[in-house]
C-alpha positions as CSV (number, residue, x, y, z in Angstrom):
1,X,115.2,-169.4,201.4
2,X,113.8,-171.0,204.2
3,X,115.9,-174.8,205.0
4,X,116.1,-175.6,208.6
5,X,112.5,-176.7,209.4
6,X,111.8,-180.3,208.6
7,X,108.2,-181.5,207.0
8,X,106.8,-182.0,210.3
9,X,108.2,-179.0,211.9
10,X,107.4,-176.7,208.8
11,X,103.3,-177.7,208.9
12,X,103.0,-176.3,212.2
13,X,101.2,-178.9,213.8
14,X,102.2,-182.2,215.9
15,X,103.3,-184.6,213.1
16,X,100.9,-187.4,211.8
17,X,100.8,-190.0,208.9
18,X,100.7,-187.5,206.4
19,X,103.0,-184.8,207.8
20,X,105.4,-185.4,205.0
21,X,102.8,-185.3,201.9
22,X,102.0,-181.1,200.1
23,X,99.4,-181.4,197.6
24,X,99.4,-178.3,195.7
25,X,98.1,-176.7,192.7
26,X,99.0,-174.3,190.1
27,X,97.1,-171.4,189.1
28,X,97.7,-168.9,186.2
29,X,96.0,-166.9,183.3
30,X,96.9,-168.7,179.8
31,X,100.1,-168.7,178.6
32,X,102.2,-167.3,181.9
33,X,103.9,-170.1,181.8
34,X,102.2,-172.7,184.0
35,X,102.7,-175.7,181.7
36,X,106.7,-174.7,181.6
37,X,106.9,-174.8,185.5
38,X,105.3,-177.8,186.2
39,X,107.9,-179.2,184.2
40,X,111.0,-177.8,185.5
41,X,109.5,-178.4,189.4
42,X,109.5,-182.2,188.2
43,X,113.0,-181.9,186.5
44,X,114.1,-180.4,190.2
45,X,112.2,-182.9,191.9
46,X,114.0,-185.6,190.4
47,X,110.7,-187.1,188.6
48,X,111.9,-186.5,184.9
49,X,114.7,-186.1,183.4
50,X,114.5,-183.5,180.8
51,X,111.5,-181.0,180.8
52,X,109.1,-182.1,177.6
53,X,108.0,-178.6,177.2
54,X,112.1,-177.6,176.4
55,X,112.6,-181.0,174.3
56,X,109.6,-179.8,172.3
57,X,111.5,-177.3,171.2
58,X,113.9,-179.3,169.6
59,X,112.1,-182.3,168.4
60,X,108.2,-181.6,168.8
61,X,108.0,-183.9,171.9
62,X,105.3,-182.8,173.9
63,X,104.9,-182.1,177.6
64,X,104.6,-184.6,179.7
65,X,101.9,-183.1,181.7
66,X,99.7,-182.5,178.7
67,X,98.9,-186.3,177.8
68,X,95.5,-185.9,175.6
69,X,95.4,-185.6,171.8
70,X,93.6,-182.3,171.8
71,X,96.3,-180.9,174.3
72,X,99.1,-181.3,172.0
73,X,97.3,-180.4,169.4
74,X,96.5,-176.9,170.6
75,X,99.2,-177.0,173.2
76,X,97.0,-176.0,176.2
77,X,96.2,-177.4,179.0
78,X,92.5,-179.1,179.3
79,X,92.3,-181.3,181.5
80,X,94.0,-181.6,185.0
81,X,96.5,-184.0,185.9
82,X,97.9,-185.8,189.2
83,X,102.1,-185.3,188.9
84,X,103.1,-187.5,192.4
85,X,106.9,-187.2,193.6
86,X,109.1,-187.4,196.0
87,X,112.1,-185.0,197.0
88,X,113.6,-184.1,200.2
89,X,111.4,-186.3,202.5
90,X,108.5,-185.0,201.1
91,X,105.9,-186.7,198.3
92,X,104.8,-183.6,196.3
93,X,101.5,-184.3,195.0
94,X,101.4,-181.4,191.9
95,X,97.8,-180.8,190.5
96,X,98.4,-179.0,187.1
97,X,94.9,-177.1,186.4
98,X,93.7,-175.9,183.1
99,X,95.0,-172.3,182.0
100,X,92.2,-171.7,179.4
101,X,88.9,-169.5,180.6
102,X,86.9,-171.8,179.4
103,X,88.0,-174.5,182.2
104,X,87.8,-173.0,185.7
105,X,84.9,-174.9,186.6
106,X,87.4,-178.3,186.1
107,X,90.1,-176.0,187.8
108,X,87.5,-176.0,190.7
109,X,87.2,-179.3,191.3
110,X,91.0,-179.9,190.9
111,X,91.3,-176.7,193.6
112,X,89.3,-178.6,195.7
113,X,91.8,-181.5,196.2
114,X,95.0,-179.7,196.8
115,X,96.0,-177.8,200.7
116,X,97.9,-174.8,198.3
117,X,98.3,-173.2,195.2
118,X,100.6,-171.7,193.5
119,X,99.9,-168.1,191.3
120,X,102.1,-168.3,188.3
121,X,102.1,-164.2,187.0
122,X,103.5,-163.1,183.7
123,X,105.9,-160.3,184.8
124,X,105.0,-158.4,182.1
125,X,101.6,-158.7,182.2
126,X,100.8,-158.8,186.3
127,X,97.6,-159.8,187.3
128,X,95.3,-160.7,184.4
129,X,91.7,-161.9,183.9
130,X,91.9,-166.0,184.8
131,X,94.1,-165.1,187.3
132,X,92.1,-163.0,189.0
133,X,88.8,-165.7,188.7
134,X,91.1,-168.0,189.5
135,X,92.0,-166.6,192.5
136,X,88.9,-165.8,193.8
137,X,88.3,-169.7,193.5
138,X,91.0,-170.5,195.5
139,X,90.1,-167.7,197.9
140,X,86.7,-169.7,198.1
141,X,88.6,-172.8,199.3
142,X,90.3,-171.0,201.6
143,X,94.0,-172.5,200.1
144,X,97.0,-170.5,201.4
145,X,98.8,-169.0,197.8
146,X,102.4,-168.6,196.8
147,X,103.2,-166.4,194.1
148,X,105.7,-167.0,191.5
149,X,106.2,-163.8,189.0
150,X,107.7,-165.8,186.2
151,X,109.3,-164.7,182.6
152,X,111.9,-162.3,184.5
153,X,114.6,-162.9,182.0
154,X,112.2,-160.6,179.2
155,X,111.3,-157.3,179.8
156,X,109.0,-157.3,182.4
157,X,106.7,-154.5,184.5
158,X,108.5,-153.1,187.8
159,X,108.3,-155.0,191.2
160,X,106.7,-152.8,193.3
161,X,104.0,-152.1,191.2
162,X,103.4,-155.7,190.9
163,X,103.2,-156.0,194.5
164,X,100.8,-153.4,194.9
165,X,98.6,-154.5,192.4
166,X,98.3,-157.8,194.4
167,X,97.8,-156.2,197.2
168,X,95.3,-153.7,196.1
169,X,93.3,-156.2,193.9
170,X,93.5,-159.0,195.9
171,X,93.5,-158.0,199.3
172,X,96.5,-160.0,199.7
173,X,99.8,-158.4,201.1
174,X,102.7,-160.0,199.4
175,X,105.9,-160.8,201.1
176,X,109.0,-161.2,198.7
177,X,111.0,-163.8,199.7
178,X,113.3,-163.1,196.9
179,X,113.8,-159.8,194.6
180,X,114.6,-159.3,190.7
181,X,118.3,-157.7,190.2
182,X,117.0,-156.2,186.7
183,X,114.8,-157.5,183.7
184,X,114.8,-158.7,180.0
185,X,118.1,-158.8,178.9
186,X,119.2,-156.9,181.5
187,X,117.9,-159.6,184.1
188,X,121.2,-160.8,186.2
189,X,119.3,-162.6,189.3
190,X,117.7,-162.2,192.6
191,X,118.5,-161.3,195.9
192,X,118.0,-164.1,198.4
193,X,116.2,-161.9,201.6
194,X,116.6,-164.5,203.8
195,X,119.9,-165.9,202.8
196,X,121.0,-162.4,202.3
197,X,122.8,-163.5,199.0
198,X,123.1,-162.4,195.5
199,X,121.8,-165.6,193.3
200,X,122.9,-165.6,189.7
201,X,120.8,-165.9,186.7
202,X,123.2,-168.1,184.0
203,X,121.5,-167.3,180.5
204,X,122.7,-170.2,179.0
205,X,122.3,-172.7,181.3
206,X,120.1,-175.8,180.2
207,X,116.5,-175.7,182.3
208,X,117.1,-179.5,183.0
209,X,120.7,-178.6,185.2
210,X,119.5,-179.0,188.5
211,X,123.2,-177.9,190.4
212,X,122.0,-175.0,192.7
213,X,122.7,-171.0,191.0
214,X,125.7,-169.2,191.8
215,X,125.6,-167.1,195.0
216,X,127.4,-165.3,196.7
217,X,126.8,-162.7,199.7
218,X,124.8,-159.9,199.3
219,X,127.6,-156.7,200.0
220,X,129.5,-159.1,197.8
221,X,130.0,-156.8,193.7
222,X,128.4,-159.3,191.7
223,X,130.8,-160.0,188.8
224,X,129.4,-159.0,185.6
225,X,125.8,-157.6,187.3
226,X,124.8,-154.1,186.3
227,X,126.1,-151.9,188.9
228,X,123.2,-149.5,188.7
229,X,120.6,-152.0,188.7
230,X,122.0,-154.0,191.4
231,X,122.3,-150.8,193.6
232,X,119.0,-150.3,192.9
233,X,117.7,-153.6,194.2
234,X,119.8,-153.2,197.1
235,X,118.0,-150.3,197.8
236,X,114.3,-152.0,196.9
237,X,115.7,-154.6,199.5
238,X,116.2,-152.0,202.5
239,X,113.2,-150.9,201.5
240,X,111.1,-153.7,202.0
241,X,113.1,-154.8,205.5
242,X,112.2,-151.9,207.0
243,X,108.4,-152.4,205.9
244,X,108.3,-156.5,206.6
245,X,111.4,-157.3,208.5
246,X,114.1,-159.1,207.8
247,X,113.2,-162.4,207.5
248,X,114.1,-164.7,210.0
249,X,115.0,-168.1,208.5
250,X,113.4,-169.7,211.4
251,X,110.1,-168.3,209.9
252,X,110.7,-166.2,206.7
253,X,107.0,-165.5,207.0
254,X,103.9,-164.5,209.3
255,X,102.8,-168.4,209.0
256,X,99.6,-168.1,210.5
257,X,99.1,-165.2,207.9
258,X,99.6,-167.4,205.0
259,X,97.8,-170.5,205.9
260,X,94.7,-167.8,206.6
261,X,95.2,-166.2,203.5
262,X,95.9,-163.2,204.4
263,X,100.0,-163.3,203.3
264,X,101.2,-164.2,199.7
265,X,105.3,-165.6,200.2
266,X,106.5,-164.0,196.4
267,X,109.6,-165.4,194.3
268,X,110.6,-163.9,191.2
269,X,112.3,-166.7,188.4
270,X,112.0,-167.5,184.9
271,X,110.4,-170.9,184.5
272,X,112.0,-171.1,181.1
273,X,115.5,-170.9,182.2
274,X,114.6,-172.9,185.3
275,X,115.9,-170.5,187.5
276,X,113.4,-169.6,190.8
277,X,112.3,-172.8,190.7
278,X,113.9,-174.8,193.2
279,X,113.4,-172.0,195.9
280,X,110.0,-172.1,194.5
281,X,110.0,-175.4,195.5
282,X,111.5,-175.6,198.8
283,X,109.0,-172.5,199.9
284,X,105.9,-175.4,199.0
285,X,108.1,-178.1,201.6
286,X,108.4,-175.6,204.2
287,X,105.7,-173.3,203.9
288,X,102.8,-175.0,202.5
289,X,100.3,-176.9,205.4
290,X,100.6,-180.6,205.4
291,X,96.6,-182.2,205.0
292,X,94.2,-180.9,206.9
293,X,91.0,-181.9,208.2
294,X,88.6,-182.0,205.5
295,X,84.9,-180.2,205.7
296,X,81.7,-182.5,206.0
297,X,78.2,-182.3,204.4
298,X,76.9,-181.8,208.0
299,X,79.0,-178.8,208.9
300,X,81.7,-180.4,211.2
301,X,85.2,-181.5,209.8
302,X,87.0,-185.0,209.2
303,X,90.2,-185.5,211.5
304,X,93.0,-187.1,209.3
305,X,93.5,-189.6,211.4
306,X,90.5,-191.3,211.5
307,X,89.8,-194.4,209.0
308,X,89.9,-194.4,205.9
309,X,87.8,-191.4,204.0
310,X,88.2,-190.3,200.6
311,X,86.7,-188.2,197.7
312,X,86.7,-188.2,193.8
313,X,87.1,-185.2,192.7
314,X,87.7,-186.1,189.1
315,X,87.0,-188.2,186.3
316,X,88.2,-189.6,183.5
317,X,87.4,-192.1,180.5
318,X,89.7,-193.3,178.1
319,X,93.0,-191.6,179.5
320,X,94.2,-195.2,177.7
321,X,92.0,-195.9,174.2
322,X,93.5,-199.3,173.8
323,X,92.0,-200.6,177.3
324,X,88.4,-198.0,177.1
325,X,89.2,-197.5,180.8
326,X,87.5,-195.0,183.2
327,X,89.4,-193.6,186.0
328,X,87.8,-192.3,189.3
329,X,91.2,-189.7,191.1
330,X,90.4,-190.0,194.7
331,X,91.7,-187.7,197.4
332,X,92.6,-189.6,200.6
333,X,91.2,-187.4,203.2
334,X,91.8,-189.5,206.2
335,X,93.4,-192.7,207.3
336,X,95.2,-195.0,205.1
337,X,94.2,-196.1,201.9
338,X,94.8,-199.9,200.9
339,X,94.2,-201.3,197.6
340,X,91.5,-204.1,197.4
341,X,90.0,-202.5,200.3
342,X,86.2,-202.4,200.5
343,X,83.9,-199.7,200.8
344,X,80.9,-197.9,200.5
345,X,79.6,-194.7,198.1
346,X,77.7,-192.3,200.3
347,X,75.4,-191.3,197.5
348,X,73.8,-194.3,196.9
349,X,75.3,-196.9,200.0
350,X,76.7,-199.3,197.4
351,X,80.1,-201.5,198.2
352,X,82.9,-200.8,195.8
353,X,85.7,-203.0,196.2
354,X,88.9,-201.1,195.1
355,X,91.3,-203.8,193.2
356,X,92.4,-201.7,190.7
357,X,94.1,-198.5,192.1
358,X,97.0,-196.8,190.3
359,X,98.7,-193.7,191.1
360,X,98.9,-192.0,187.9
361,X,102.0,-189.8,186.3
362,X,100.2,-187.7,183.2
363,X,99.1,-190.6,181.0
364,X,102.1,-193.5,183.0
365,X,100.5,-195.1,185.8
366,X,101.8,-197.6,188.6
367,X,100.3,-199.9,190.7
368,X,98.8,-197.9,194.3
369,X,99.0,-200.5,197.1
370,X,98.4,-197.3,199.7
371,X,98.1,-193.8,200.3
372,X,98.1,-191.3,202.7
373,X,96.0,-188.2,203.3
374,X,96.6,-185.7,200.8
375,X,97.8,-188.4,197.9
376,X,95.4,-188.8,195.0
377,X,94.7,-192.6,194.4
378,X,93.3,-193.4,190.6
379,X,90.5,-196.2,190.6
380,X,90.2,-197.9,188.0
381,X,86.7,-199.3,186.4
382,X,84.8,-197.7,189.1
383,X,81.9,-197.2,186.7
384,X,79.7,-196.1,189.4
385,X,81.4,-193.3,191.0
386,X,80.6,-189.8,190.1
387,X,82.1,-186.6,191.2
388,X,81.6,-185.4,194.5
389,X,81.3,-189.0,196.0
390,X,83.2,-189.7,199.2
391,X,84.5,-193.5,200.3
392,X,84.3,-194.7,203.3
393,X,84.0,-198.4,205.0
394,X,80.9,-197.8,206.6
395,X,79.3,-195.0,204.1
396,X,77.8,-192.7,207.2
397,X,80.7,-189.8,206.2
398,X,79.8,-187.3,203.7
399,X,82.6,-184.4,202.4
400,X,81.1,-181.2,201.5
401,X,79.8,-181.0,198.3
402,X,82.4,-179.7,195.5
403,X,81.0,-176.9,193.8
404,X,80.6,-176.1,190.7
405,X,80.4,-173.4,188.1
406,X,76.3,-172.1,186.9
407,X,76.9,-172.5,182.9
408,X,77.1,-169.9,180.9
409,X,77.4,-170.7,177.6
410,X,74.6,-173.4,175.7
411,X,74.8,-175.4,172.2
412,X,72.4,-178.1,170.9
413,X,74.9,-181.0,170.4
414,X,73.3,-183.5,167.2
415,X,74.9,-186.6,165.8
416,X,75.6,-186.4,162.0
417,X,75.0,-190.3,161.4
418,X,72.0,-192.3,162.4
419,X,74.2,-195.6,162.4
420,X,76.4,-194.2,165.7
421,X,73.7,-193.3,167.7
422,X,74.0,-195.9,170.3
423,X,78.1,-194.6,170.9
424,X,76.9,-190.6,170.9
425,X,74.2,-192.1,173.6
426,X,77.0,-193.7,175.6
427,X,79.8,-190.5,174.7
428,X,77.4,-188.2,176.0
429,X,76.4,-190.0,179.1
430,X,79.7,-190.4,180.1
431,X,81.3,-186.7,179.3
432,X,78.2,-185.9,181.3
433,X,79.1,-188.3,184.4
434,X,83.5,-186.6,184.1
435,X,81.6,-183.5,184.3
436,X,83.5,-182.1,181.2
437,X,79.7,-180.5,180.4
438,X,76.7,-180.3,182.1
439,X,73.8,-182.7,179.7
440,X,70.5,-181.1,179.7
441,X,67.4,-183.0,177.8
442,X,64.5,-181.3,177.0
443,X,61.6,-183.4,177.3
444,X,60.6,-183.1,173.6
445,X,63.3,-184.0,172.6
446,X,64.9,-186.3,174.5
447,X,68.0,-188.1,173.9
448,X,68.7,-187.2,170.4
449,X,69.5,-183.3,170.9
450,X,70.6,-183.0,174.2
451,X,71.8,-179.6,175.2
452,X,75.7,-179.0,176.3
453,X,76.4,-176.3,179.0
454,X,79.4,-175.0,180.4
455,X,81.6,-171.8,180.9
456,X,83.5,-171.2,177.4
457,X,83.7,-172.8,173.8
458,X,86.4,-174.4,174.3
459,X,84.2,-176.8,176.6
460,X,82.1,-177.9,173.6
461,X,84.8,-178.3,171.2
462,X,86.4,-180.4,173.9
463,X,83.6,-182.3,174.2
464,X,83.0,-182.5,170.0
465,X,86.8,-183.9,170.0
466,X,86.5,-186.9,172.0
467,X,82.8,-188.0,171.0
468,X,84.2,-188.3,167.6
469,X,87.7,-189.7,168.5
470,X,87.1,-191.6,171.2
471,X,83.4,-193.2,170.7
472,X,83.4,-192.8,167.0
473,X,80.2,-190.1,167.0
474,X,80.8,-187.2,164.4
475,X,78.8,-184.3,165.8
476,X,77.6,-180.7,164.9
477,X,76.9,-178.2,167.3
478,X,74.5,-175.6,167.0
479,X,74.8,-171.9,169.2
480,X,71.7,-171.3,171.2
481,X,70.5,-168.5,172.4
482,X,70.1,-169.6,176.2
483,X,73.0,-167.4,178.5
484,X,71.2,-168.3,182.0
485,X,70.1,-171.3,184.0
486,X,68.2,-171.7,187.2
487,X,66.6,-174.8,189.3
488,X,63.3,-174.4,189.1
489,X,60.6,-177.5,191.0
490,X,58.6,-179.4,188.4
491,X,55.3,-177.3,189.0
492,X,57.4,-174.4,187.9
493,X,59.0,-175.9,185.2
494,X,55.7,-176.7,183.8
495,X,54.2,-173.1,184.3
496,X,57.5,-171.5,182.4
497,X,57.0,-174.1,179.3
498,X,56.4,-171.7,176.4
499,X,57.3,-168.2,177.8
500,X,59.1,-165.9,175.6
501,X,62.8,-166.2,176.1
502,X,62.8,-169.5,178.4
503,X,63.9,-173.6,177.9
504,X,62.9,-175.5,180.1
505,X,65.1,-179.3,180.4
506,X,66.7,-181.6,183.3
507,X,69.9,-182.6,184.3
508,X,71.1,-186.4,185.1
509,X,70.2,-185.8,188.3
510,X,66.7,-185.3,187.6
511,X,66.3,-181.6,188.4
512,X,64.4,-179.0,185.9
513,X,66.0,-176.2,184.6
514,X,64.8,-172.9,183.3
515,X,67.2,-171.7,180.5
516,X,66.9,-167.7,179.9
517,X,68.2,-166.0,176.8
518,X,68.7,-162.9,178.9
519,X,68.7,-161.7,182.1
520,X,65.8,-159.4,181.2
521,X,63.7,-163.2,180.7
522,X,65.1,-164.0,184.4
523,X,63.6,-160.8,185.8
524,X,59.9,-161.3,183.8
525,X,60.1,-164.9,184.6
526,X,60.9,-163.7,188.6
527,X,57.9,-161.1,188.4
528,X,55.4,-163.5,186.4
529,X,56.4,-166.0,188.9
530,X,57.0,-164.4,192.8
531,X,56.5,-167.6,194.2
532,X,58.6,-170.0,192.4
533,X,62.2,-170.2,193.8
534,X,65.3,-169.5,191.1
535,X,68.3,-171.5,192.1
536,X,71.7,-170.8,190.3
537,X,73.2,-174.1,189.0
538,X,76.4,-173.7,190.9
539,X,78.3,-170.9,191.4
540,X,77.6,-167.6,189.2
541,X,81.0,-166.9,187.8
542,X,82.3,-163.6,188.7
């Protein structure tokens, strides 16, 4: 594993404030284990102790990462959190994503912060279906991936197979920077290409020991290893020398081929038995770009060393009931962040003055006097600011708009008591504002059935879960039969009022909306209506 380039010397670039800060993300399809390495990369990086997700095994404590009721409930991820720390001269700033389907347009925004990501595969499973949407939002982004095939230590597909399913799926030519000696119970360890060493997989080890794994040289016999299987990797090893070259621990990997996307850096590991994960980890320090400049509204792009710019890309209300807060997460995109520091909200050209900043660790927080480029800032009681905003003292920088996912799912979301009308008024508003679902009102209707849209059920249950819990507003919600919505003008929206198969209602931001029940109703409303233009709401899911 690459460990002679410092953070500044690994990014590529000539070093500036932020050449020491990798703000990454993890990507996976549900249940491959992305919830179990985000905790053993913080037990390596020093930032915990004990992984939650292994204690939880023992006496029900919950992962850390994972800090909302419903979460450890249903023990998914649902919402994304900001894990900051430091190791090795470098602050890792770890975005942990939701897993589920029915969250990728949250996992967009969260993409949208980091500079990498890391693709979590389930050996035996390869590449599934949220990994491949996921990817493709990444791809969007244009984020160099690493991959990490985890769950080698149970009996798992073979490695070249897995490869070329990346690469014939993906477009993506993978470049293993390590390689499995075995599987299942079989499953002895890796061969380090660069090191050229044999590194032992110790079944019994705890996940929280953090001492580096056995090794030894690679013509070394590898006491107690299969021979057969080892041979066999040896030869899987020659194999893929002679097709990428033996790595060169100067650079492991074509760089420039990574950071364009083109190049995947793969490691092979079990996240459970905490083994892959610190050369996981050392790959994300070396390999993964320090911030970059950021993309404007106009077209151009922000310099990270300018003043201070910044962007929410999240947020959040009531991440602590007892205080009813509302937390804005921020990514610094240029110059230095200071707490109490004024500034100004594109959008609307208002002064926010930023006393209250933490940085947070799942549901811990600690004061945030500054931040750098690439570090995510939570501000508190920022009731104005709305996803997508960007910070700036003087207001006259925009960053490119974060996009977001067209719905396609629809329920008509009623409040079971008149008495609590006034909090489902203010519960819906502000789920609306995190973006958690999109709020549409018909104008018959108005406030009192609003319609919830969004990408999977698990949205509106979400959504359900905290109106009742959090602003006391027991709810039903009611299927409807809308699967498609486009942005119509208000002329339109008028003209469609009535037709066969179509809603029409508005969005917080005051645009009209034509809901179909079918794409047939699109294509009669298209050839009833040639002049009238049909804009997705975000991006059409693929």
């Amino acid at each position: 594993m690459p460990t002679t380039a410092t953070a500044a010397e690994a990014d590529g670039h000539h070093p500036h404030p932020a050449a020491d800060r990798r703000t990454f993300a993890i990507i996976s399809h549900p249940d491959a284990g992305k919830t179990t390495l985000t905790e053993r990369l913080l037990v390596q990086g020093g930032a915990v102790r004990e992984a939650g997700e292994v204690k939880s095994r023992k006496s029900a404590r919950t992962a850390v990462s994972d800090w909302m009721a419903l979460e450890q409930q249903r023990g998914i991820s649902v919402s994304s959190t900001v894990l900051a720390f430091d190791a090795e001269g470098v602050r890792f700033n770890l975005l942990d994503t939701p897993g589920h389907a029915d969250f990728s347009e949250d996992t967009y925004r969260t993409l949208w912060a980091a500079d990498a990501a890391v693709m979590v595969l389930d050996a035996a499973k390869g590449l599934e279906a949220q990994t491949r949407k996921l990817f493709a939002v990444a791809r969007r982004r244009g984020l160099p991936i690493l991959t990490f095939v985890n769950k080698m230590d149970r009996p798992a597909l073979e490695p070249l197979g897995l490869l070329d399913e990346v690469a014939r799926e993906m477009d993506l030519t993978p470049v293993p920077l390590t390689w499995p000696v075995g599987d299942g119970p079989d499953f002895a360890g890796v061969i380090d290409r660069e090191a050229r060493e044999l590194v032992a997989f110790e079944r019994d080890r705890e996940a929280s020991d953090t001492r580096p794994a056995p090794r030894e040289p690679l013509e070394g016999d590898g006491p107690g290893w299969p021979a057969q299987l080892l041979a066999a990797a040896r030869d899987d090893v020659a194999l893929l020398d002679a097709e990428h070259g033996e790595p060169d621990p100067a650079e492991p990997v074509d760089r420039e081929a990574f950071l364009a996307g083109r190049l995947t850096p793969v490691l092979f590991g079990s996240a459970l038995g905490g083994f892959g994960v610190a050369e996981l980890l050392q790959a994300v320090r070396t390999l993964a770009p320090a911030p970059r400049p950021q993309p404007t509204r106009e077209g151009g792009v922000l310099p990270v060393d300018g003043s201070f710019v910044g962007q929410v890309f999240k947020v959040q209300a009531n991440m602590n009931p007892r205080h009813r807060d509302r937390m804005a997460f921020v990514r610094v995109a240029s110059g230095r962040f200071e707490r109490g520091m004024s500034v100004t909200v594109a959008r609307s050209g208002r002064r926010q003055q930023l006393k209250h900043a933490h940085q947070a660790f799942a549901d811990e927080r600690e004061t945030a006097d500054e931040a750098l480029p690439g570090d995510i800032v939570g501000v508190v009681g920022a009731g104005e600011l709305q996803v997508g905003d960007t910070l700036s003292p003087d207001g006259r920088v925009e960053l490119a708009e974060i996009p977001t996912f067209a719905p396609e799912r629809f329920v008509v979301v009623r409040n079971r008591a008149s008495s609590t009308y006034k909090q489902f008024r203010a519960g819906v508003t502000q789920l609306d504002e995190e973006g958690v679902v999109h709020v549409l009102r018909r104008p018959e209707h108005g406030e009192r059935e609003p319609i919830l849209a969004g990408v999977g059920q698990l949205q509106f249950e979400v959504a359900s879960h905290r109106l009742a819990t959090e602003f006391g507003a027991e709810v039903t919600l009611e299927p409807a039969p809308w699967r498609l919505a486009r942005i119509v003008d208000g002329e339109a929206a008028g003209a469609l009022r009535g037709q066969r198969g179509v809603e029409v209602a508005q969005d917080r931001h005051g645009r009209w909306l034509a809901l179909f029940d079918s794409e047939h109703a699109l294509r009669w409303a298209q050839e009833d209506h040639p002049s009238v233009t049909f804009a997705p709401l975000g991006i059409v899911a693929e």
